[in-house]
N, C-alpha and C positions, 0 to 999 in steps of 0.2 A: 604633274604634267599629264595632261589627257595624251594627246598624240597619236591616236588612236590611228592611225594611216601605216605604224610601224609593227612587224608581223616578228615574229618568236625570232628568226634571223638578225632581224635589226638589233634587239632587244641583247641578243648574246652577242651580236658585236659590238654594243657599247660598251657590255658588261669585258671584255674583252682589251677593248681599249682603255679604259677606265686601271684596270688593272695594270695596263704597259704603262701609261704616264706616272700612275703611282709612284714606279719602282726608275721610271726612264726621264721623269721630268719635272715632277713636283719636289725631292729632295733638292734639284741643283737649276732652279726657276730662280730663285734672289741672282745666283752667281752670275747668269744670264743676264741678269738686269742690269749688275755692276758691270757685264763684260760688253752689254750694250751690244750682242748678238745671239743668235743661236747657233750653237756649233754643227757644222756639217756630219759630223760623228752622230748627231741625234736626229737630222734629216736622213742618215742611210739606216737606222733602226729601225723608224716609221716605216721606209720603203720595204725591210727585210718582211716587216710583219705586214702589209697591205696596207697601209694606210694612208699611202700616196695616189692619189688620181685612181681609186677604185673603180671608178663607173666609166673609166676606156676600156675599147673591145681587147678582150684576151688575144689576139694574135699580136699585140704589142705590149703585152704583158698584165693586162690590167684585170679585173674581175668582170669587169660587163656587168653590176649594179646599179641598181637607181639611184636617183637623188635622196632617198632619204638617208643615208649612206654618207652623205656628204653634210644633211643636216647635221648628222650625230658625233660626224668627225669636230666640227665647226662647233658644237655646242663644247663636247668634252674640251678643246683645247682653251675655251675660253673660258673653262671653267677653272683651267690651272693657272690661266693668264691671260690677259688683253696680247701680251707682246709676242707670243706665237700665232700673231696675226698674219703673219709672214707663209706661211706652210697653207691657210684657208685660202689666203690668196692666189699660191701656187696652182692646189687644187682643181677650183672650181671658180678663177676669174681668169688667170692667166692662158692656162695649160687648154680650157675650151675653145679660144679662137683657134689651137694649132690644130684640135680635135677636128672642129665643123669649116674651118676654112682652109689648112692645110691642104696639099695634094697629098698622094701615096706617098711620093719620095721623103715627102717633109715630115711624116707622122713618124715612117719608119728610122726616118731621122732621129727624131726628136724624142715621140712619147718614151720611146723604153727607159731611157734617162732620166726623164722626170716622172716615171714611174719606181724608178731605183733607189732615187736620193742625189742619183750622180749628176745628174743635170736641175740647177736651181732657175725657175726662172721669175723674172719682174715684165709688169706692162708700165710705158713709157708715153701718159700721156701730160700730164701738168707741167707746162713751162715757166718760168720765172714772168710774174706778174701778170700770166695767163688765165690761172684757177680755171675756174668750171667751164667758159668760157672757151670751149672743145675748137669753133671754127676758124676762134683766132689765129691758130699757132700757127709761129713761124719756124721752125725746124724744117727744113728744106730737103729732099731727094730728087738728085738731076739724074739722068740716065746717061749710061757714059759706057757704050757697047754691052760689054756683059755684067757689069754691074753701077750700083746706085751711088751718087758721092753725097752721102749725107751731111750739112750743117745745121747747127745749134745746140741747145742745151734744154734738160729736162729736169724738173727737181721734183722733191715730196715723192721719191720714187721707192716703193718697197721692196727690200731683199736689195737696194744697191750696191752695197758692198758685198756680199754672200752670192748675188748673182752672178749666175754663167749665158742666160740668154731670156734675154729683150724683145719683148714685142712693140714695137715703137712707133705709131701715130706720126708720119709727116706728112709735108704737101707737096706731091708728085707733079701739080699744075698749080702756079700761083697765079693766074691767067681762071680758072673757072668760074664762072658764075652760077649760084649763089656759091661763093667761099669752099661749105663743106664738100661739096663734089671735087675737088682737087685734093682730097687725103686717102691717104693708104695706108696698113700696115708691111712695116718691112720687119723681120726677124732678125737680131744683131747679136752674135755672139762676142764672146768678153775680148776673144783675143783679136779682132775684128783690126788691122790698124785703121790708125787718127779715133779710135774710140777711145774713151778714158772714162773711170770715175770721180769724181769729184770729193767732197769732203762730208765725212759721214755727219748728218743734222743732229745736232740737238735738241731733243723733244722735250717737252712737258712728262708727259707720259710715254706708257708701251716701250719702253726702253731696250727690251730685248727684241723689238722686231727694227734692223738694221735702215735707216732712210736714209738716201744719198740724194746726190744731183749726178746727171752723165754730163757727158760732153761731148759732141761730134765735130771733128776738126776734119776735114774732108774725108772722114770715112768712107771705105772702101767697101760695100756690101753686096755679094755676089746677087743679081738681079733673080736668081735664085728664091732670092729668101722672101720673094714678095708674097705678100699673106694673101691668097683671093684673088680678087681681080686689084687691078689700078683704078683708083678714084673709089671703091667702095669702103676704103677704110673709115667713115664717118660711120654707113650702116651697119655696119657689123659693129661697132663699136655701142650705137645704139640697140641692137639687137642682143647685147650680150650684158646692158646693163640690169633688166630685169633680176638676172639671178646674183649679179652682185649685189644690185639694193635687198632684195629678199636675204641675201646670207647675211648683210649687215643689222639687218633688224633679227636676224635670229640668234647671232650672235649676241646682241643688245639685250635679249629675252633670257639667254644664258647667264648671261652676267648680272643680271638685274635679280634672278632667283639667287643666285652665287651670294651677292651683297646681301641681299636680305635674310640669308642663312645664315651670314657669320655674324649680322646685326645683331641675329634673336639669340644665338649663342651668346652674343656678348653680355645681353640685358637681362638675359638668363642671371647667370655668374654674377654682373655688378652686382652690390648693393650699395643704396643710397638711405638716409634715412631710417635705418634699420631693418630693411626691404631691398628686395630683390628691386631695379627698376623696373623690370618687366610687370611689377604690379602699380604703379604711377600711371594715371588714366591716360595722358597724356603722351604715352609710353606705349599702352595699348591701342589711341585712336592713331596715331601715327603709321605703328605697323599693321595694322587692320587695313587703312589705305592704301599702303602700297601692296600689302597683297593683293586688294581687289584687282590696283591696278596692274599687276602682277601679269593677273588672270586672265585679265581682260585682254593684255597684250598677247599672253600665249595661246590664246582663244584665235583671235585673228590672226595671226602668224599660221599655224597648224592648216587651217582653213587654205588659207593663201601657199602653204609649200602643197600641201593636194592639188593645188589648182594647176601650180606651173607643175608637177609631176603628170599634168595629164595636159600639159601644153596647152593650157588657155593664157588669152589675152590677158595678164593682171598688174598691168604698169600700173595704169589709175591707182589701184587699190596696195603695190608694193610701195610707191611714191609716199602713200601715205601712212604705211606700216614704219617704213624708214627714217621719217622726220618725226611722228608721233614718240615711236618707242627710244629713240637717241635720245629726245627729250625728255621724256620719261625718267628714263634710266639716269640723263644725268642729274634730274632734279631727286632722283632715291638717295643717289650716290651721296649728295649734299645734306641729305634727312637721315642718313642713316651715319654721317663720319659727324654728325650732331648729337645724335644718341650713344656715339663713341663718347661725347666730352673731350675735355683736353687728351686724352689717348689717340684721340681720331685722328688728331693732328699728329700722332707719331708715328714714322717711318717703320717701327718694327710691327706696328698693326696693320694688319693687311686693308685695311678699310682706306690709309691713305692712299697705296697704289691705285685702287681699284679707281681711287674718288679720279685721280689724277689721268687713268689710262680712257674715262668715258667719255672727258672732253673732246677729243679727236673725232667721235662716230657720229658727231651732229657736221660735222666737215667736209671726210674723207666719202667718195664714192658720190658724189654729186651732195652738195652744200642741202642743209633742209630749206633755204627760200627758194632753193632749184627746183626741190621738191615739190614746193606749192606753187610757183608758176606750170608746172605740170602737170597736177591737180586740175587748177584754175583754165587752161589751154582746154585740156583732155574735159573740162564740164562748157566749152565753147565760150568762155569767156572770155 
């Protein structure tokens, strides 16, 4: 890893971190995966030792560090697994809009909790047959004195069941023209009444990171909890995707070094032939490839987190980090649980989860054909 943007500090908190999953997350990651969640027990560890929402200002508990901080957080846990996808999200997708749009009341509310472990939270925007398709949604908030009567339902939502508070995308005017000017975000805690969870999903992969559906039956949410202004919830929403696509292609980049580590380990070890396979040319031109492309991924990533650390414009170029390297990764995944053989195909070799948990990253966080209509817009076409 070059990375070269990260100073002695960074470097000893990963070394730091690395240590705590060792002993705090990698021994009891399978059981996780069969329990199909992360226990709250190991969301209040992370917060005891800093590693929840580090880069909020200290007067609500946080460290006041930079993003790269958050890279290293994001990198480690995907090193131990796809399915503590759930805590990156926490982080540095959800916990940010309460950060830059919250008021006073709402920070001091909020962050100290999800700076602790004691408050989990999920953003609430994908509806049932919605997908990427942000302006569609019908999830409703009418105003009704001092608070919002929320209707509809949301799925493909992270942390569902685990969570304790929502930031949820509705449409405050379904009367605006164009569409997105009518959304807001409102903030929903769990015990919120007519709020419910729905039924935890079934995934493919990422097993231990919890997906549900909610449900809003005339929920009652104090008018309080509106995020920003009324009607901004589309912008904000847009303004904060930059560092989700960038953290998914960095996690993409973790994982992708990850698989190809436990590849060469493996081809190491086999033999075929009466040889190691890692001496089968075939063997060699393989892994040669993906390392370059490796490289080349982590080359442009690097580049691209300096850039949003000094808050340049880099949608164009995150758009295409995001769809590139998901693809990527998941055509490694396929080349390397190949070089496994018939073992790659089995559950006690880590090369199946991994193969199974990269499917989702070409998906989640806006689709990659979303990505290249963005691209494409963003080159004036």
């Amino acid at each position: 890893m070059s990375q070269n943007y990260l100073s002695e500090d960074h470097k000893l908190f990963r070394s730091t971190l690395r240590k705590f999953l060792e002993k705090e997350a990698v021994p009891y990651f399978e059981q996780w995966e069969k329990e199909k969640i992360v226990p709250r027990s190991f969301w209040k560890k992370m917060g005891e030792q800093g590693f929840l929402c580090p880069w909020v200002d200290e007067k609500y508990g946080g460290a006041n560090v930079d993003f790269g901080f958050s890279v290293i957080i994001n990198e480690e846990l995907e090193r131990v697994g796809c399915g503590l996808v759930g805590i990156n999200n926490h982080n540095d997708i959800v916990v940010p809009y309460i950060n830059t749009f919250g008021n006073e009341e709402q920070k001091e509310r909020w962050l100290p909790g999800c700076i602790t472990g004691d408050i989990i939270t999920g953003i609430a925007m994908t509806e049932p047959g919605g997908g990427s398709d942000l302006a569609s949604m019908r999830t409703t908030a009418v105003r009704d004195g001092d608070y919002y009567i929320l209707n509809g339902e949301k799925t493909f939502i992270t942390s569902g069941i685990a969570g304790d508070l929502f930031v949820v995308a509705c449409r405050t005017d379904p009367k605006a023209e164009p569409a997105h000017k009518g959304i807001s975000l409102i903030v929903v805690e769990k015990d919120t009444p007519g709020f419910s969870k729905g039924r935890q999903l079934e995934k493919v992969g990422q097993h231990s990171s919890d997906t549900s559906e909610i449900i809003f039956e005339d929920a009652r949410v104090p008018a309080e909890n509106l995020l920003g202004e009324e009607g901004k919830g589309f912008y904000y929403l847009m303004e904060k995707l930059q560092q989700e696509r960038l953290l998914v292609a960095v996690g993409s980049v973790a994982t992708a070094e990850k698989i190809l580590e436990i590849t060469i380990d493996y081809v190491t070890q086999r033999k075929a032939f009466g040889k190691p396979i890692s001496k089968l040319q075939n063997t060699q031109f393989k892994i040669a490839e993906m390392a370059t492309e490796i490289q080349l991924a982590r080359t442009f990533v690097d580049d691209l987190i300096v850039n949003h650390m000094e808050k340049k414009d880099v949608v164009t170029q995150v758009s295409m980090a995001k769809w590139w390297i998901t693809d990527m990764t998941k055509k490694l995944a396929t080349q390397c649980m190949q070089l496994h053989g018939g073992y790659g195909y089995m559950e006690e070799y880590e090369i199946a989860r991994r193969f199974r948990d990269v499917q989702a990253t070409s998906i989640y966080a806006g689709t990659n054909e979303i990505m290249k209509s963005i691209i494409a817009k963003r080159m004036g076409l």
